[in-house]
C-alpha positions as CSV (number, residue, x, y, z in Angstrom):
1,X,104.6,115.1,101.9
2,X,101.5,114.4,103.4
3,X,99.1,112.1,105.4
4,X,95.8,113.7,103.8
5,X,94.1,111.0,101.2
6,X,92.6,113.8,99.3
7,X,95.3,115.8,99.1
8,X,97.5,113.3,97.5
9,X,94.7,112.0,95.2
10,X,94.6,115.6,93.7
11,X,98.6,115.5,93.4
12,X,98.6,112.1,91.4
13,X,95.7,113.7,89.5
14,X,97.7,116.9,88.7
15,X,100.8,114.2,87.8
16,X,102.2,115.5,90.7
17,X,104.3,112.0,91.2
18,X,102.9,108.4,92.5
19,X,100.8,107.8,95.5
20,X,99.9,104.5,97.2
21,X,96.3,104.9,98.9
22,X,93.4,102.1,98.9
23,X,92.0,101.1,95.7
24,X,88.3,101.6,96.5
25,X,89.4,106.0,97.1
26,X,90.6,105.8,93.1
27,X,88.3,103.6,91.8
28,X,86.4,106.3,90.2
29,X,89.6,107.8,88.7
30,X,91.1,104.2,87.4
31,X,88.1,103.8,85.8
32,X,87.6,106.8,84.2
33,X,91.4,106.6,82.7
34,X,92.7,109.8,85.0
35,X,94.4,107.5,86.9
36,X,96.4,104.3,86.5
37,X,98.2,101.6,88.7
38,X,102.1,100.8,88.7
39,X,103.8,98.5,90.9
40,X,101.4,96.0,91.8
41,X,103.5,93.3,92.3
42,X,104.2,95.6,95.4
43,X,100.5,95.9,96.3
44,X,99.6,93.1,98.3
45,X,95.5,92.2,98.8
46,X,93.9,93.7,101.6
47,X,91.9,90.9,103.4
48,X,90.2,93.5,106.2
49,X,90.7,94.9,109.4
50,X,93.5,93.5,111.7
51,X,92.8,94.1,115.4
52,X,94.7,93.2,118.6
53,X,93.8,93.9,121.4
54,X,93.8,92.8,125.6
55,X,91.4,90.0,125.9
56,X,90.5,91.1,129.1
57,X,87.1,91.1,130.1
58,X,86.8,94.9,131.3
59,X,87.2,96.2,127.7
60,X,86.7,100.1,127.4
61,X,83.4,101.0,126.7
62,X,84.6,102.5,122.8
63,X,87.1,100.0,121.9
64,X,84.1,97.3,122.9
65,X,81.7,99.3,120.5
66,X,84.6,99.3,117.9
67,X,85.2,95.9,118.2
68,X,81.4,95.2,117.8
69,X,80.8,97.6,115.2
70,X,83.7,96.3,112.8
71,X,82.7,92.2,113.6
72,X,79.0,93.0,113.1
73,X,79.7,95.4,110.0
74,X,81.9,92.3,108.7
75,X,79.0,89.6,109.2
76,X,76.7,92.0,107.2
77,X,79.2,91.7,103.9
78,X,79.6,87.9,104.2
């Protein structure tokens, strides 16, 4: 068991078992038939990044450069 992408990409590559990670890190692999998808109907659509936070005015300095960085990196895509 592990948290490392990488590490269980190479196990589902090896046919170590199934893995659930982001499409777009297999995309290559999918494509190139090393890979395939099961259970879809169990894979919803990601629509983006989700953020709460307080809506205080005194934000911290990096969650304020986060928030900025992930709303301006959003309006660049649209």
């Amino acid at each position: 068991m592990t948290n490392d992408a990488h590490v269980i990409i190479e196990a589902a590559l090896l046919g170590q078992g199934i893995t659930y990670v982001f499409e777009p890190f297999v995309s290559e692999h999918l494509a190139a038939g090393r890979l395939q998808t099961c259970l879809e109907e169990f894979c919803p659509l990601w629509s983006g990044y989700h953020l709460y936070y307080p809506g205080r005015p005194q934000k911290l300095a990096a969650l304020a450069a986060l928030v900025d960085h992930l709303c301006s990196s959003r309006r660049r895509r649209e």
